[in-house]
Structures are given as structure tokens and as C-alpha cells.
C-alpha positions as CSV (number, residue, x, y, z in Angstrom):
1,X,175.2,145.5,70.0
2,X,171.6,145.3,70.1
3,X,169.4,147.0,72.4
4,X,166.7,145.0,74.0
5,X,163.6,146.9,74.3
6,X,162.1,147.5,77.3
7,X,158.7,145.4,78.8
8,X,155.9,147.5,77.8
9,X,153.4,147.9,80.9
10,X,150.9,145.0,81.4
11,X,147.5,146.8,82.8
12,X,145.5,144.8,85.6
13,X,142.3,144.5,83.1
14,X,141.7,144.5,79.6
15,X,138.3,145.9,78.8
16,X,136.9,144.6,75.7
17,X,133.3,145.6,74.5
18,X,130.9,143.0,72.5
19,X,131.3,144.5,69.5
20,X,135.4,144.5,69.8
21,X,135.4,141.1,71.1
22,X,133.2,140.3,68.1
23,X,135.7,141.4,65.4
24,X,138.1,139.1,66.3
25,X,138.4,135.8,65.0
26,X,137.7,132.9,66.1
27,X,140.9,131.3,66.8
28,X,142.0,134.8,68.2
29,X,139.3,134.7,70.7
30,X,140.2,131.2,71.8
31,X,143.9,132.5,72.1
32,X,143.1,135.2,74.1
33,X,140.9,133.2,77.0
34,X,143.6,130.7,76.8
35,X,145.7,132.6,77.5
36,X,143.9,134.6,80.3
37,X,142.6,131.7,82.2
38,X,145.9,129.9,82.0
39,X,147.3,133.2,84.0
40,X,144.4,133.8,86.1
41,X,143.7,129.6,87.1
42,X,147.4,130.0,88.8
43,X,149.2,127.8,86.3
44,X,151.6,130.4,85.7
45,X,150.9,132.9,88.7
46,X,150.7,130.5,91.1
47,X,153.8,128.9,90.3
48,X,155.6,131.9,89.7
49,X,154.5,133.5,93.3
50,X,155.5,130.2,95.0
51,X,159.2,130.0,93.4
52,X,160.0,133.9,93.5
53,X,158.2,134.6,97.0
54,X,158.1,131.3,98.5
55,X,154.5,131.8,99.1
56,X,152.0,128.9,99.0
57,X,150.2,128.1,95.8
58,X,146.7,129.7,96.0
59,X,143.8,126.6,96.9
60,X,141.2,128.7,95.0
61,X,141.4,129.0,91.1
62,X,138.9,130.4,89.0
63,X,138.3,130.6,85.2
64,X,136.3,134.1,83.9
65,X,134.0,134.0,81.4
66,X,131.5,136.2,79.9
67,X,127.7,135.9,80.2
68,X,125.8,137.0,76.9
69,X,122.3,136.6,75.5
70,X,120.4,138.4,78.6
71,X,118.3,140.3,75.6
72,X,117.5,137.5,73.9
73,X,116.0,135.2,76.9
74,X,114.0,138.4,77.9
75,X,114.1,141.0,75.0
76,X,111.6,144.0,77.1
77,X,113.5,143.5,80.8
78,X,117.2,141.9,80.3
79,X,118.6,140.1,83.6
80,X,121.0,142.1,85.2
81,X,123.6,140.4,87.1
82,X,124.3,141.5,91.1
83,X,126.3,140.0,94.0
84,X,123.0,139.1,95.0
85,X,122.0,136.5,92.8
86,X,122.3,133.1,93.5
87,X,123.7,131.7,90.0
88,X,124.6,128.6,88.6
89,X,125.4,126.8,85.3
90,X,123.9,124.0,83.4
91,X,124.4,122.1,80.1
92,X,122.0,122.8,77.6
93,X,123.5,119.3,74.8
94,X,120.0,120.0,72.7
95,X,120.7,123.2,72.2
96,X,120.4,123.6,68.2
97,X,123.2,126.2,67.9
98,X,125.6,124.7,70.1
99,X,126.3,121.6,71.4
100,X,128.4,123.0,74.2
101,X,126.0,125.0,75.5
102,X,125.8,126.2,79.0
103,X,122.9,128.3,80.5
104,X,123.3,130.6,83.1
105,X,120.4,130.0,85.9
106,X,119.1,132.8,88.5
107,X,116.4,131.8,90.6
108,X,116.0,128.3,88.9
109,X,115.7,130.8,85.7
110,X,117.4,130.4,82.8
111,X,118.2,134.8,82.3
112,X,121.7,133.6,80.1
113,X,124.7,132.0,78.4
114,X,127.7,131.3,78.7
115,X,130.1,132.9,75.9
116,X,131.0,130.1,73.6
117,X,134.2,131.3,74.1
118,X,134.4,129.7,77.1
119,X,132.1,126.8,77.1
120,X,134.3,123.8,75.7
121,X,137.2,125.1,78.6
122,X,133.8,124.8,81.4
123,X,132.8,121.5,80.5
124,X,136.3,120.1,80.5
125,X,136.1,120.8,84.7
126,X,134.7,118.2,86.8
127,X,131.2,118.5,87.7
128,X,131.2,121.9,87.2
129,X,127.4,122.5,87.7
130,X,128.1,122.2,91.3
131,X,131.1,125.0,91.5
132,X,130.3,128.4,92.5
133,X,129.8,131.2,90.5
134,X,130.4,134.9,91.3
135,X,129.1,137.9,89.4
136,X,132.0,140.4,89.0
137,X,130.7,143.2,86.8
138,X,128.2,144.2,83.9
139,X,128.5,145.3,80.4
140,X,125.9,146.8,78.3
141,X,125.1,143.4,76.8
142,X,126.8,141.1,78.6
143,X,128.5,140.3,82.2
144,X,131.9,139.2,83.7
145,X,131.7,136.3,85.8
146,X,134.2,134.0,87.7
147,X,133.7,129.9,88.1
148,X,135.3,129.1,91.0
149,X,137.3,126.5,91.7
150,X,138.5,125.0,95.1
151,X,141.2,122.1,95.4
């Protein structure tokens, strides 16, 4: 008889730096925040909660996504995200690089990007330039943030 291995541990947080995330490719990447945002928007923790705890399903979702290109909009004094700013997003279609671009405003300035990662899963949401957007924490060239999204 075969032995099924044990569940390794699943941490809270996986950390990943630029240059990581970077090595990966491209259909990897996608995997991954597929994945993530399709456990952390409640489809699966949500629903699991509700039928293992009876608890009611959570009415605020959120997807994360990763702000990049702060040294690029300002190369000699890079924004640097707080839980003070007041940030929103907004489509950039003429952008030459990428269609699906969506620039990260502060202050009605435009200080960075949205990963592109992430930016094809944003624009699928409803009107999304009006959601909030929280800051959660910064990397050396880049940010964590969180859309939110209220039923």
C-alpha cells in the first residue's frame, strides 16, 4: 500500500523580488496571479469558509497587483507608495508598449504602472477606475497593492 505524502505547509505570503518574478515565463507568471487572485477574490476561500464554517461569504473581494516603473516616470526621486496617498487607476489604450495599459495616479500624477501581469485581469472588472485602491507594502522597485472590490 502506498503511502500518501503529507501536505507540505502553505506560508501566508510568498515574497517574490523583480528580478525572480522576472525569470519566470510568461505563461508562468499568468499562472501564478491566477491562481492567487482566484484564492484571494474569495472564489475558493470564500466558498470554502462558508460551507466548512457556515460563515457568510466575505462582501469585499480584492485582486493584488504589483505597481512597477516608479524609476522610470521619475528616474532622480521615484514615488514611494504610503497609506497616505490617495491612488487611483486609469487606462493608458495609446500606450505604444502595451495596449492594456493602466497607470497608477497619486495626486492627479501619473508616479506608475500597473504590472502587465495583472492588467488584462483589471480591465475585465467593471468600471474599475472608480474602485479603491490600497497601498499594502513597497519593494525596492516596485509596490504591492490591492483593488478593492465591494458587491
Amino acid at each position: 500500500m502506498t503511502k500518501i505524502p503529507e501536505m507540505p505547509e502553505i506560508p501566508d505570503e510568498i515574497k517574490w523580488t523583480e528580478d525572480e518574478w522576472d525569470m519566470l515565463d510568461s505563461k508562468a507568471r499568468d499562472t501564478i496571479v491566477w491562481l492567487a487572485n482566484q484564492l484571494r477574490t474569495g472564489n475558493v476561500m470564500n466558498r470554502l469558509s462558508a460551507l466548512e464554517l457556515g460563515a457568510p461569504v466575505n462582501e469585499t473581494k480584492s485582486i493584488t497587483f504589483v505597481a512597477v516603473g516608479m524609476r522610470y516616470r521619475s528616474p532622480t526621486s521615484p514615488h514611494v507608495f504610503s497609506e497616505n496617498d490617495q491612488i487611483s487607476l486609469e487606462k493608458e489604450d495609446d500606450n505604444p508598449v502595451d495596449k492594456n495599459a493602466i497607470k497608477i495616479i497619486v495626486d492627479k500624477q501619473h508616479v506608475a504602472y500597473v504590472g502587465r501581469e495583472y492588467t488584462r485581469m483589471i480591465r475585465d472588472i467593471d468600471q474599475f477606475e472608480d474602485k479603491p485602491i490600497r497601498w499594502v507594502c513597497n519593494f525596492p522597485q516596485s509596490a504591492k497593492m490591492k483593488l478593492l472590490i465591494v458587491d
